[in-house]
C-alpha positions as CSV (number, residue, x, y, z in Angstrom):
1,X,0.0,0.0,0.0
2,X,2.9,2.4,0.5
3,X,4.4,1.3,-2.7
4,X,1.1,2.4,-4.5
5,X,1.1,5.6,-2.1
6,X,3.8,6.8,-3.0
7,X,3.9,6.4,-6.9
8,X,0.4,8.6,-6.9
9,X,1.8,11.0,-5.2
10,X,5.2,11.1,-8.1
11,X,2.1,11.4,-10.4
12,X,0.5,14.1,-9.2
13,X,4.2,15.8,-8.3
14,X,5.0,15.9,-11.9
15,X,1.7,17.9,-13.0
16,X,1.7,20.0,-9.9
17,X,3.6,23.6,-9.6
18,X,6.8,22.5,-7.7
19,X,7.1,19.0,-8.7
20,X,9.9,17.7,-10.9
21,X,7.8,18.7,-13.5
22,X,6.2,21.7,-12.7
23,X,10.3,23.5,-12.4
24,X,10.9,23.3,-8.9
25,X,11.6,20.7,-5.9
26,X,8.4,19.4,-4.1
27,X,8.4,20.0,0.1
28,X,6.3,19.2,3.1
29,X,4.5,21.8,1.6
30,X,3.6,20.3,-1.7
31,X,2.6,17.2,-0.3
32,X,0.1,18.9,2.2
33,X,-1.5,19.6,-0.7
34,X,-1.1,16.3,-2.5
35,X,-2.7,15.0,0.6
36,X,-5.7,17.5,0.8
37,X,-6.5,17.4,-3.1
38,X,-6.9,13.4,-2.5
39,X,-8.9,14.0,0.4
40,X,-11.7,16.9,-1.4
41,X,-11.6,14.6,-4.7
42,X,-13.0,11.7,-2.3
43,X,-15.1,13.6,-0.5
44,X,-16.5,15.1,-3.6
45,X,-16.9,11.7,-4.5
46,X,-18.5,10.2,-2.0
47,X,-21.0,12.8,-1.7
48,X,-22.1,12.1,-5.6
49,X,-22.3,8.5,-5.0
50,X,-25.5,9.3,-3.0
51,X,-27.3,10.8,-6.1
52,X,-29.6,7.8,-7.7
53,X,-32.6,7.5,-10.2
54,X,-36.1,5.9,-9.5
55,X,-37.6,4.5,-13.0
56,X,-40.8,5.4,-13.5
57,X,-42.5,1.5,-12.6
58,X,-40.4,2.0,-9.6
59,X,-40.9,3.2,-5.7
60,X,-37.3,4.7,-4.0
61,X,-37.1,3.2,-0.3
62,X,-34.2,5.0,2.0
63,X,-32.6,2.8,4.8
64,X,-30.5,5.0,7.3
65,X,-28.2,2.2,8.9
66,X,-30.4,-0.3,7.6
67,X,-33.3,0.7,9.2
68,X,-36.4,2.0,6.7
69,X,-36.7,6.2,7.0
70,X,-38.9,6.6,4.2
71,X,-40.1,6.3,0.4
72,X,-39.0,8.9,-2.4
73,X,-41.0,9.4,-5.7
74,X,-39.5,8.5,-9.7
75,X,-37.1,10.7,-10.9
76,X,-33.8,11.6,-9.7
77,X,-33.4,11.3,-5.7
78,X,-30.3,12.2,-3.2
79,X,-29.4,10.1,0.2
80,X,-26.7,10.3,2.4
81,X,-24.0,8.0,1.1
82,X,-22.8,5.0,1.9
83,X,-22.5,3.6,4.8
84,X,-25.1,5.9,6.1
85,X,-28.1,6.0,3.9
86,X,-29.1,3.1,1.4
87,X,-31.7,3.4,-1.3
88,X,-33.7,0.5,-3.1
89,X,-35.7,0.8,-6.2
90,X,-38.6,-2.5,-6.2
91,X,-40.5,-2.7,-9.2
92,X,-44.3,-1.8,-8.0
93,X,-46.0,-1.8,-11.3
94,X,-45.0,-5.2,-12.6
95,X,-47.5,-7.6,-12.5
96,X,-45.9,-11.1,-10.8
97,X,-46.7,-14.4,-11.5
98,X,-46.8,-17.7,-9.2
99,X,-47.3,-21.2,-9.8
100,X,-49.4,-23.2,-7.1
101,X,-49.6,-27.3,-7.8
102,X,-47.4,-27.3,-11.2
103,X,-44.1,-25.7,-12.5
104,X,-43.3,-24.0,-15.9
105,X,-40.7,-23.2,-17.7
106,X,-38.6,-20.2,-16.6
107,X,-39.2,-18.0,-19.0
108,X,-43.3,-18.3,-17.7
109,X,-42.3,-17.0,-14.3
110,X,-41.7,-13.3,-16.1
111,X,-43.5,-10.2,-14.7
112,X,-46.6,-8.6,-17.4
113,X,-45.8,-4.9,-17.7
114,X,-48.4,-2.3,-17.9
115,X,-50.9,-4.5,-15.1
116,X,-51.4,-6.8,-18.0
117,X,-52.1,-10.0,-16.2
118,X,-53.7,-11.9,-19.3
119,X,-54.3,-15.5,-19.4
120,X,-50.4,-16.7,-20.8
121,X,-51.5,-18.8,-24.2
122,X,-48.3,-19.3,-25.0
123,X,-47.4,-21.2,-22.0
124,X,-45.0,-24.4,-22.6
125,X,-45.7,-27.4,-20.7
126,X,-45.8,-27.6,-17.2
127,X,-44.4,-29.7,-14.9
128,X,-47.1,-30.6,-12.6
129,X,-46.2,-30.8,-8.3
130,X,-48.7,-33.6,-7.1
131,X,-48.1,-32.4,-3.1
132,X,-49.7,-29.0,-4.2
133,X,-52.1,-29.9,-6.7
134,X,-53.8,-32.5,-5.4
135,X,-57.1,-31.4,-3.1
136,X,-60.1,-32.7,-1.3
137,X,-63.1,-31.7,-2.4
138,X,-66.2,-30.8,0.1
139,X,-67.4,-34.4,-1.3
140,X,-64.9,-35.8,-0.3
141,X,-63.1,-36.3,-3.7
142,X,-59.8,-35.4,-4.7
143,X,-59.1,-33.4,-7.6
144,X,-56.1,-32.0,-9.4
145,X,-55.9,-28.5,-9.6
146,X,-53.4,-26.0,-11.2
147,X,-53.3,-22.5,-9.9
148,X,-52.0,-19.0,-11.0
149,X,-51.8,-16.1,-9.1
150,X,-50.8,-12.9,-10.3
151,X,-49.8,-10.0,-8.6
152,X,-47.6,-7.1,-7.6
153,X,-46.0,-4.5,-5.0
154,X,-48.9,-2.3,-3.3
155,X,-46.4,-0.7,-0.3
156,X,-42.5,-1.1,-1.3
157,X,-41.7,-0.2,2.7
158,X,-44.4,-2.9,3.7
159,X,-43.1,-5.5,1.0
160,X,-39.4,-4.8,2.0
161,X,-39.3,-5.2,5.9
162,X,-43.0,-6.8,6.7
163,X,-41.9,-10.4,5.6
164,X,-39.2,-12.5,5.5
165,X,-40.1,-13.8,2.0
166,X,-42.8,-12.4,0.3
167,X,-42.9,-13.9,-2.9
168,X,-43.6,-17.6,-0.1
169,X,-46.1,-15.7,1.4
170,X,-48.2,-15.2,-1.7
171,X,-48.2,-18.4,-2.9
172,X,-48.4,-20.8,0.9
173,X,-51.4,-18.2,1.3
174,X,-53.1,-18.7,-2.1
175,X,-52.2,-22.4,-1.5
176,X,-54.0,-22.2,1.6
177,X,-57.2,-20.3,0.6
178,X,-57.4,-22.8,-2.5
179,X,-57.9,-25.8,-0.1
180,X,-60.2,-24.0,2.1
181,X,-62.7,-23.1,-0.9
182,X,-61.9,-26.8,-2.6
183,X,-62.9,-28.2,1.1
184,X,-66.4,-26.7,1.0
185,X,-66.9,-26.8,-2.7
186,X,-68.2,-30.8,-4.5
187,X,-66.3,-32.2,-7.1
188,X,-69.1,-31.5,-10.0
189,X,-69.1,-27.7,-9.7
190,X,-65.8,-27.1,-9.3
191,X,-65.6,-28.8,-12.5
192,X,-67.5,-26.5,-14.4
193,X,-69.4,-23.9,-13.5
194,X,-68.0,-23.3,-10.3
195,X,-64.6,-22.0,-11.9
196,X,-65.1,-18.1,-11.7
197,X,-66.7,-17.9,-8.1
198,X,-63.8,-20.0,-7.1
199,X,-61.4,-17.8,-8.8
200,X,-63.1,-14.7,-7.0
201,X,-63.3,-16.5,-3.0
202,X,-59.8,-17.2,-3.3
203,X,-58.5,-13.7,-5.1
204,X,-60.4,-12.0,-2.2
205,X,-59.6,-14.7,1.0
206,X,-55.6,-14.6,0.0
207,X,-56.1,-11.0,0.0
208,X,-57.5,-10.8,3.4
209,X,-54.8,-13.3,4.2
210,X,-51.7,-10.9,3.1
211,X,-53.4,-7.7,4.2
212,X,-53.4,-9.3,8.0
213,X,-49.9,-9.8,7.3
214,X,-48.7,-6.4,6.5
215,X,-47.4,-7.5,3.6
216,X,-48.0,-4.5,1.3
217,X,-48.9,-6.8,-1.3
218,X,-52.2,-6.7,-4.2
219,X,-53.7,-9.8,-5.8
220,X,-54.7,-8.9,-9.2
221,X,-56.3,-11.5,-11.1
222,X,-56.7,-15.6,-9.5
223,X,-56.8,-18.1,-12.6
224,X,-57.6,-21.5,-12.5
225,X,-55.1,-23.4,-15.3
226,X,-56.5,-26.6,-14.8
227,X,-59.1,-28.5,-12.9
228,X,-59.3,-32.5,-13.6
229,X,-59.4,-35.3,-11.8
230,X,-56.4,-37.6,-10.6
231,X,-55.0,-39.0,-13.5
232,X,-55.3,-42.7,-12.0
233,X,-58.6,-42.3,-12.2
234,X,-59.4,-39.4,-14.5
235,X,-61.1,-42.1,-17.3
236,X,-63.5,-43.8,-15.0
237,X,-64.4,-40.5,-13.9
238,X,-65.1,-39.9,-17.7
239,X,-67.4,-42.9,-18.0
240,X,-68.8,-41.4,-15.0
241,X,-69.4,-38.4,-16.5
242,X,-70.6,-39.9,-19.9
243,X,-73.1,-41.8,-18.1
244,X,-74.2,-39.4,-16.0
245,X,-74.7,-37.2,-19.5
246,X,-76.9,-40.5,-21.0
247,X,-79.3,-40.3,-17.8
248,X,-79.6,-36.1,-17.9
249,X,-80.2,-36.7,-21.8
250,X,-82.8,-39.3,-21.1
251,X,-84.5,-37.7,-17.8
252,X,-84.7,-34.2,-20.4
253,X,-86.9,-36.4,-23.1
254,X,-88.7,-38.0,-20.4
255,X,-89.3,-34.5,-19.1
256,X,-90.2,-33.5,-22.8
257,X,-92.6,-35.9,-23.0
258,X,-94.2,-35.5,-19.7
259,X,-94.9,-32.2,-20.7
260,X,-96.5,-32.6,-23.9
261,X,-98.7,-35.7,-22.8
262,X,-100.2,-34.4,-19.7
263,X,-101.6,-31.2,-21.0
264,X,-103.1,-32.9,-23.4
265,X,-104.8,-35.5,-20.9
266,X,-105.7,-32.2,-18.7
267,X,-107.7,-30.7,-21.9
268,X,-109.3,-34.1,-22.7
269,X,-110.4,-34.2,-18.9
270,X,-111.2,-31.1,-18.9
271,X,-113.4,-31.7,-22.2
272,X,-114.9,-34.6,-20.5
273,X,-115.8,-32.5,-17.4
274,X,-117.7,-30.0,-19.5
275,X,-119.5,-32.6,-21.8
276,X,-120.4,-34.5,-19.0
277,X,-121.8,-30.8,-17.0
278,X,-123.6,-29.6,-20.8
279,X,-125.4,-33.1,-20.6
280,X,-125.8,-33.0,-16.8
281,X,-127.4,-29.7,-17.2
282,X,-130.0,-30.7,-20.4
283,X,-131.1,-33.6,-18.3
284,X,-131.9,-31.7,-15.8
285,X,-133.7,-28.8,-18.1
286,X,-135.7,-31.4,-20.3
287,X,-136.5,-33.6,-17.3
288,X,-137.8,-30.3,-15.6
289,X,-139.7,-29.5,-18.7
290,X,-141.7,-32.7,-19.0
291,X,-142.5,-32.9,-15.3
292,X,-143.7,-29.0,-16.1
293,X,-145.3,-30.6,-19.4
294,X,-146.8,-33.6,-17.2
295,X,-148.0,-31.5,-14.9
296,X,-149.8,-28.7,-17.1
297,X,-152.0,-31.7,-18.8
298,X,-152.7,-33.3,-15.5
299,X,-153.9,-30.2,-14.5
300,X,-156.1,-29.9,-17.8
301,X,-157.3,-33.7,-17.7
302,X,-158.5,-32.6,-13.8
303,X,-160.9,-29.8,-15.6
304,X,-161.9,-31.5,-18.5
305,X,-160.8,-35.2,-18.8
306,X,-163.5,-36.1,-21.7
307,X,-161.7,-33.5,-23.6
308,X,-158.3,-34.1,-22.2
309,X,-158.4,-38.1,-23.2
310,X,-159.4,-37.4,-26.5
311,X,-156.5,-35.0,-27.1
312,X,-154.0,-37.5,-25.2
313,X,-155.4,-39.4,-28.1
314,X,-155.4,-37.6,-30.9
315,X,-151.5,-36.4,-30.1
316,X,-150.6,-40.1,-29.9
317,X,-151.9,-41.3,-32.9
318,X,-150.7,-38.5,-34.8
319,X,-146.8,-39.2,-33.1
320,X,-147.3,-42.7,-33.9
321,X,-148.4,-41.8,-37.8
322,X,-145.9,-39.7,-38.7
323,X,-143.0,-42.2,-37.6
324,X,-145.3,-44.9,-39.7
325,X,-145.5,-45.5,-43.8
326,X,-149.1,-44.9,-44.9
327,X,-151.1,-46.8,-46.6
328,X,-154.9,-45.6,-48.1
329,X,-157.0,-48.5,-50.2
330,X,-160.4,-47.7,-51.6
331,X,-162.9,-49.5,-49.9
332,X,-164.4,-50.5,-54.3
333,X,-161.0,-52.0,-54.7
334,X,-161.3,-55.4,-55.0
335,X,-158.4,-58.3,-55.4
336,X,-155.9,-56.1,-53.6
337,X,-153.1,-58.6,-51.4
338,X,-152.8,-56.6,-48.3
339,X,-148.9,-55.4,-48.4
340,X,-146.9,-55.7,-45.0
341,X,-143.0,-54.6,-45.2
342,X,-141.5,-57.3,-43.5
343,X,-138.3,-56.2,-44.8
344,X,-138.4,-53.5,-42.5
345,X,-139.2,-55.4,-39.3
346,X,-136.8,-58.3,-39.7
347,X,-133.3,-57.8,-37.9
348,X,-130.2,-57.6,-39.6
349,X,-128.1,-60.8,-40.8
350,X,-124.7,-60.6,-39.0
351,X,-121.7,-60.7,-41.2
352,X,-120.3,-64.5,-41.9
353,X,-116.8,-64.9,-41.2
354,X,-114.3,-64.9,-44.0
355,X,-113.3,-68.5,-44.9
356,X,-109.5,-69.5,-44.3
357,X,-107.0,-70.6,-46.8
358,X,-107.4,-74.3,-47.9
359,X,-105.2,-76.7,-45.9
């Protein structure tokens, strides 16, 4: 180190006034001065070392002997130098990915500027992690789920000194929350239309989960990759499903059918019903009317029954006549064969049976 001393100093000698450059010998003088120009060069130095910049998707957070003083905007920022003041820059724009029950590639754990936190199409295949993916379901069925949670740096201060590891927190917490809404949840709705209300409980219960921890942390967007049963037993659970398909298929046409056939039978009842009244009701009427009928000529026949017999009489015959063929012969006509239409009077011959083929 003395050997290194003392050939700066010959350096700066020669361009100094009074070095063996400079036309003249160099005495305790000079070297004062050596020593002092050294000395405001550092300091001038050290001083600018405390000057940094704060990108724009960035927060500044000062540590003063480690300990956290404070949070400075983007832009260009001054602290106390080293080994005073510190400064870190985290990213709190970025949006951050984390994989919970399978593992992809490295280049799929990258940050989505801008808050984009898209679903990744172009995502290679995953390695799955069966100790994290596998769940119980509130039916008591295990299922095999993939998990992505996205999110990024809400407090830098918080994020920095809160927790030990944050990026551990995030995901053993979204890990967590995942079985808790899995353990109350059936196998069958989780499967399909359960997706996005799972999605939302655990976004909002991991969120709850982090913001108890301090740990200055957002959850922006919960995605379910994949959602299938084990894969030991992920066809049977397809024939399950099949079948279960056939019998909703079915119990729809039986449905279908139901309801075509028993309005139907309603309207022909109800038909019936109002035949059944319309006749009810002209009984009644026409069985009202002749007892009104019977009546009236009773009452006449008690007045007059000479006259009411011989009307009775007359009425008959002429009912009986008019249903009956008439025949008038002159009493001069002699020879005539009396004519009786026996035709008329003799019952029908029922229908022989057709005769079989000869044997």
């Amino acid at each position: 180190m003395d050997e290194v001393l003392q050939r700066i100093q010959a350096g700066v000698r020669r361009v100094l006034p009074g070095g063996p450059g400079g036309g003249g010998r160099g005495g305790p003088q000079a070297n004062g001065r050596l020593l002092g120009l050294i000395g405001l060069v550092a300091l001038v130095a050290w001083l600018a070392s405390g000057f940094y910049r704060v990108q724009p998707d960035q927060e500044g957070v000062v540590l003063r002997f480690g300990a956290f003083v404070g949070k400075t905007a983007p832009g260009l920022n001054y602290h106390i130098p080293w080994p005073i003041e510190t400064a870190l820059t985290p990213a709190t724009t970025l949006i951050n990915r984390i994989e919970v029950g399978y593992r992809g590639a490295p280049d799929t754990n990258r940050v989505f500027p801008g808050g984009d936190a898209g679903r990744d199409t172009n995502r290679v295949a995953a390695r799955d992690v069966p100790q994290e993916a596998l769940m119980l379901t509130g039916d008591e069925n295990i299922i095999d789920i993939n998990l992505s949670v996205f999110w990024r740096i809400r407090d830098a201060g918080a994020f920095l000194f809160n927790t030990r590891n944050p990026e551990y927190t995030v995901k053993s917490a979204a890990e967590s929350m995942m079985r808790e809404v899995i353990g109350r949840t059936p196998i069958q709705p989780a499967l399909t239309e359960a997706r996005a209300s799972i999605e939302e409980q655990v976004k909002s219960g991991t969120q709850g989960i982090l913001d108890q921890y301090g740990a200055g942390v957002e959850i922006s967007q919960v995605q379910l990759q994949k959602v299938d049963p084990p894969n030991a037993v992920i066809e049977s659970f397809r024939d399950v499903q099949r079948a279960n398909t056939d019998a909703e298929t079915a119990r729809n046409e039986a449905e279908s059918f139901r309801n075509d056939i028993v309005p139907r039978a309603r309207g022909d009842a109800a038909r019936l019903t109002a035949e059944a009244d319309g006749a009810r009701q002209a009984n009644i009427a026409e069985a009202g009317g002749q007892a009104q009928r019977f009546l009236s000529v009773y009452t006449a026949y008690t007045a007059a029954k000479d006259v009411t017999l011989r009307r009775l009489y007359i009425e008959t015959m002429q009912e009986i006549l008019t249903k009956s063929p008439s025949i008038v012969v002159d009493d001069r006509l002699r020879g005539i064969v009396p004519y009786l239409p026996l035709d008329a009077v003799r019952p029908p011959t029922p229908p022989q049976p057709a005769a079989g083929p000869a044997r």
